[in-house]
C-alpha positions in Angstrom: 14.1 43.4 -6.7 15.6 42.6 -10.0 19.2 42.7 -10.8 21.0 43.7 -13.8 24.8 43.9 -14.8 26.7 46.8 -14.5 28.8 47.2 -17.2 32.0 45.5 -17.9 32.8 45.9 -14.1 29.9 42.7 -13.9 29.1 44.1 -10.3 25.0 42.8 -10.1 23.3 45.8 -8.9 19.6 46.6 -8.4 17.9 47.9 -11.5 16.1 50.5 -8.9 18.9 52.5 -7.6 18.5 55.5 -4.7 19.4 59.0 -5.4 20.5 60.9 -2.3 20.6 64.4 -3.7 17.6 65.6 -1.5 19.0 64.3 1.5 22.2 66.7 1.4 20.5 69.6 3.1 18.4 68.6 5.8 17.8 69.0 9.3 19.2 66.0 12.0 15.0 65.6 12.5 15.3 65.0 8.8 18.2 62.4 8.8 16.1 60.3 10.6 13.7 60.0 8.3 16.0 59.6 5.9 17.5 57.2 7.7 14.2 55.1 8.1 14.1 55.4 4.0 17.8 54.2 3.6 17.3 51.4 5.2 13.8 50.5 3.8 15.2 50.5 0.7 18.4 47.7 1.5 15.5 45.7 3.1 13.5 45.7 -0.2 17.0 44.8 -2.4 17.7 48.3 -3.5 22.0 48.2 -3.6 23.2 50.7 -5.2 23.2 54.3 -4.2 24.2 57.6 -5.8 25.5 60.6 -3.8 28.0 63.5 -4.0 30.2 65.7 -2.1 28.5 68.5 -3.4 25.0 67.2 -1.9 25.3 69.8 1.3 29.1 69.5 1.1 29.3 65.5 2.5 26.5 65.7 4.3 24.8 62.8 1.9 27.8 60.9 1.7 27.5 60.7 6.0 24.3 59.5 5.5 25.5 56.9 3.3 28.5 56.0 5.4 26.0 55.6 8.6 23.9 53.5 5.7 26.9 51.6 5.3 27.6 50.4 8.5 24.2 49.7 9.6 24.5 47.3 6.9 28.2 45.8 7.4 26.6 42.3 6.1 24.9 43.6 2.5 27.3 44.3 -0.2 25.8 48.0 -0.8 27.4 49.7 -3.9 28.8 53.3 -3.3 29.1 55.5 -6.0 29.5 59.3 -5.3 31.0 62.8 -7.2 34.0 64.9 -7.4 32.6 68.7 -7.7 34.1 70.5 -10.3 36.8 73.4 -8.4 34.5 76.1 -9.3 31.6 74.7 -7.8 29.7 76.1 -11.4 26.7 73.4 -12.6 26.6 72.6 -15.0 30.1 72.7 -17.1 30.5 74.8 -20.1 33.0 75.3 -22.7 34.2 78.5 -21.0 35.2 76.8 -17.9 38.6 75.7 -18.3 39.8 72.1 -17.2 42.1 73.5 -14.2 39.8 75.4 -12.8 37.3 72.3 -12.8 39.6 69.3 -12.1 43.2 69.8 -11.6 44.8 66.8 -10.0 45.4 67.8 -6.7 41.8 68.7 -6.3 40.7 65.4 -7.8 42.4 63.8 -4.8 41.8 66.1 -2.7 37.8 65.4 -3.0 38.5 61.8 -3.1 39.6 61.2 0.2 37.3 63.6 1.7 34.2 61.2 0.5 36.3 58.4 1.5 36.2 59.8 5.2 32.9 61.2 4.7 31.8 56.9 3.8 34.4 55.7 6.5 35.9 53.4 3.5 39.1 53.0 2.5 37.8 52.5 -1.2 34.6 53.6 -2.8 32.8 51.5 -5.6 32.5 54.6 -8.4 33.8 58.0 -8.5 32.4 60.3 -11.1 33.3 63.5 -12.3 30.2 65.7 -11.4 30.4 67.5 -14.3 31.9 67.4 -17.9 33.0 68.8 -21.3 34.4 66.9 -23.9 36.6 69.4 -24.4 38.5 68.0 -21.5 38.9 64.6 -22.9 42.7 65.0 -24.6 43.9 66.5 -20.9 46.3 63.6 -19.6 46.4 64.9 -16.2 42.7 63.7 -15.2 43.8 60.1 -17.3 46.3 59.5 -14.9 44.7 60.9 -12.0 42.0 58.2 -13.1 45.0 55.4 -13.3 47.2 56.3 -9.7 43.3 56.3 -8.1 42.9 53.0 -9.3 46.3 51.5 -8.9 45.8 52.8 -4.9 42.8 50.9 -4.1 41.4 54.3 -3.6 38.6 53.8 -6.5 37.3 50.2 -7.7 35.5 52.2 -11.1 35.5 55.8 -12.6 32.3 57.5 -14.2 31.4 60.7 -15.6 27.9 62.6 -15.0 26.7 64.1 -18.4 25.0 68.0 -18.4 21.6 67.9 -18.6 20.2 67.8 -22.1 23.6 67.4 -23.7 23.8 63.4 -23.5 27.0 63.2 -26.1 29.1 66.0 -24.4 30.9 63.0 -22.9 31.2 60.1 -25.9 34.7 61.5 -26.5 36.2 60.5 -23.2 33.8 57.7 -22.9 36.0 56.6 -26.0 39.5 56.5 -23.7 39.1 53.2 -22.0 39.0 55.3 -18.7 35.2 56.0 -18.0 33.5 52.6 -16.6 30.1 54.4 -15.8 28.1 57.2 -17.6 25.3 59.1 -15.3 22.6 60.8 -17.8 19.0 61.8 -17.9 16.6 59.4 -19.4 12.8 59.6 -19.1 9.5 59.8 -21.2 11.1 62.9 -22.4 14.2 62.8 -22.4 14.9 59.8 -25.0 18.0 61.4 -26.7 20.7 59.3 -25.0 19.5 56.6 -26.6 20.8 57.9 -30.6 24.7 58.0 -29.7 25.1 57.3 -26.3 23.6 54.3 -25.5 24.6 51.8 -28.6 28.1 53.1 -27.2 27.9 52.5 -24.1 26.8 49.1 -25.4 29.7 48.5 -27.9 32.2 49.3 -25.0 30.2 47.9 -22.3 30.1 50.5 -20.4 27.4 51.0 -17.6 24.3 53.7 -17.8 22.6 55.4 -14.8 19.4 56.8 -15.8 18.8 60.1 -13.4 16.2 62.8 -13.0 13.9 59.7 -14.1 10.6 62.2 -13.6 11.9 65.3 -15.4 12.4 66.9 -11.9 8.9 66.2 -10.7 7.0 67.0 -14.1 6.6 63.0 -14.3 5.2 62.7 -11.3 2.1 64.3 -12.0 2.2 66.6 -9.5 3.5 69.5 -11.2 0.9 71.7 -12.7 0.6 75.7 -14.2 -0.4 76.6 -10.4 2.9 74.7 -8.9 4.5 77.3 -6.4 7.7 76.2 -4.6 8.9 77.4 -1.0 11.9 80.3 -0.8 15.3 78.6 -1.6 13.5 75.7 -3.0 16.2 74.4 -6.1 13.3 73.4 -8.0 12.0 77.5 -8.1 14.8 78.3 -10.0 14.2 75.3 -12.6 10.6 75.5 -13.2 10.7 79.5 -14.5 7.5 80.3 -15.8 8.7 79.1 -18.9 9.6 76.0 -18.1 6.5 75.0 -15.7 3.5 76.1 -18.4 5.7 73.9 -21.1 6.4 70.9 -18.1 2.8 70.7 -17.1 1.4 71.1 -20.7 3.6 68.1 -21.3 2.5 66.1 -18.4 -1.3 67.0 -19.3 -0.4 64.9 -22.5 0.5 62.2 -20.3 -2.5 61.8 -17.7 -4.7 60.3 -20.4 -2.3 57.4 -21.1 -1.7 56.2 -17.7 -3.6 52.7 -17.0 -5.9 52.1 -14.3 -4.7 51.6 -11.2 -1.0 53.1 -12.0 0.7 56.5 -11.6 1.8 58.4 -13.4 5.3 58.2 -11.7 4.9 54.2 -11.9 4.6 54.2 -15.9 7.7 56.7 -16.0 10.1 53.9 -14.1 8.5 51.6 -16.0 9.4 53.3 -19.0 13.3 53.5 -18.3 12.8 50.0 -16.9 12.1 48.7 -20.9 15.3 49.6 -22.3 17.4 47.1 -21.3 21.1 49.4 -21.7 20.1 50.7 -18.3 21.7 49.2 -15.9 20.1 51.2 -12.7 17.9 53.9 -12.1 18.3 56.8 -9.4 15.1 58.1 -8.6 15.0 60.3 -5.2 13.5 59.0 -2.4 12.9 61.1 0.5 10.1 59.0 2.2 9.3 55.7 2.8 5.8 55.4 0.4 7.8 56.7 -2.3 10.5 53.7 -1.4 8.1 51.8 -1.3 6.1 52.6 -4.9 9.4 52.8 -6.4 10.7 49.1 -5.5 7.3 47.4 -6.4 8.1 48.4 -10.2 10.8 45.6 -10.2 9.0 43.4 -11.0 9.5 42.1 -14.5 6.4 43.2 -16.0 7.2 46.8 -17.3 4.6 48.3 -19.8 2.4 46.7 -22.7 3.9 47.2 -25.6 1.2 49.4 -26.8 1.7 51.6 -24.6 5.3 52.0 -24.5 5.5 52.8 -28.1 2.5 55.7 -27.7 4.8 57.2 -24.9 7.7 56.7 -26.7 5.9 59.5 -29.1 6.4 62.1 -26.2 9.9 62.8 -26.9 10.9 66.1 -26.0 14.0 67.4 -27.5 15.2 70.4 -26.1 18.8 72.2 -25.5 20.2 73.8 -22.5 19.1 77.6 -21.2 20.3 79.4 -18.3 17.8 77.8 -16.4 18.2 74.3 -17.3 20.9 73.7 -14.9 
């Protein structure tokens, strides 16, 4: 596994990180599969992992504690999320800064992950959602600070809406925000006009999620796609957004080299740009550990192809659906 810095905070963290969204709302059958994954991952180098309260209200952030102690002898990086008070993703302009982060709630959610890990101090706390129209609010500043100053956080970070990657360079801008989370694939290249040569000016670290589009850059989603009932991912792939996902991906199938998925040339994408300093993909079983650690290895794409998929930007703005 190979390493890269995070940020100004110089921790060394694995450029394959582990997103534990789909792990929040399993059964205890499940957990120990995803137990069995966890650990997989820490034995192939992976060291940094991604949760929130808000993945099946702590539930994750158990998982990670249990992770954690399993482990006592690995230097695992936490980083997890405050939910915003409303409990409304994404935010939007209408939603007002106290009724997403007023202090008490900040610390309110702050020590619940801190039981929830069985720490007395987590690596990185991020605000699950934001609007820049928050930025000039003092209260979440010093909320930030006292955190801080009580060994409560070691590094703060915000996690950008999807499709909006510079509804967050304003705070990013306040000396306060040591971490930004954003999507970055194949598709979703914008970050990289504003957001990243900031992040790189002020050194601040970038987590790449969603790094296959939600499944599109997998290759497994096609026109026919059904999801089961309560299934998240029904609600995001509306038929509008599946035909226009899988037409996309279509584009794809004829570029991927022998021997490679199409899931393996979409880390090895992100993995090119080096202003990432770890990626989050889910991983909910151990093959897809497994496929996802072997793409550390250096090598990432030829450069041929890297600029042909860098042609398969795909621009687009947020809709009710988007999430």
């Amino acid at each position: 596994m190979n390493t890269r810095k995070f940020g100004r905070i110089n921790w060394t963290v694995s450029e394959i990180g582990y997103g534990m969204w789909g792990m929040g709302g399993w059964t205890e059958s499940d957990d120990i599969l995803s137990a069995k994954s966890l650990d997989l991952a820490v034995e192939h180098g992976v060291n940094f992992f991604d949760t929130a309260w808000g993945y099946g209200e702590g539930h994750s952030e158990k998982l990670l504690g249990q992770l954690l102690r399993r482990h006592q002898n690995t230097k695992l990086y936490t980083a997890s999320k405050i939910p915003p008070k409303n409990f409304k993703w994404p935010a939007k302009p209408g939603y007002s800064f106290e009724e997403s982060y007023p202090t008490e709630h900040v610390f309110d959610y702050t020590h619940k992950t801190l039981k929830n890990l069985g720490l007395e101090q987590i690596d990185l706390m991020q605000f699950h959602t934001w609007d820049d129209g928050w930025t000039d609010r003092e209260e979440w500043k010093r909320a930030v600070e006292d955190l801080k100053k009580q060994g409560k956080i070691a590094a703060m970070g915000i996690s950008v809406n999807r499709w909006e990657p510079e509804n967050g360079i304003e705070a990013l801008k306040t000396g306060l925000i040591d971490a930004v989370q954003v999507i970055y694939n194949i598709f979703d290249q914008a970050p990289e006009d504003v957001l990243f040569p900031l992040c790189k000016d002020l050194d601040i670290a970038v987590i790449a999620r969603v790094p296959f589009d939600e499944g599109t850059l997998t290759g497994n989603i096609t026109r026919e796609t059904t999801f089961p009932e309560g299934d998240w991912r029904g609600t995001y792939f509306v038929p509008e957004n599946l035909n226009a996902s899988a037409d996309k991906a279509d584009l794809l199938r004829p570029l991927i080299p022998e021997g490679m998925s199409m899931a393996e040339m979409a880390l090895r994408f992100i993995l090119m740009n080096s202003d990432v300093s770890t990626i989050i993909p889910g991983m909910r079983k151990q093959r897809n550990v497994l496929s996802n650690v072997r793409t550390s290895d250096g090598i990432g794409l030829p450069k041929g192809l890297y600029e042909e998929l860098r042609k398969h930007r795909w621009d687009r703005i947020p809709t009710a659906w988007s999430q």
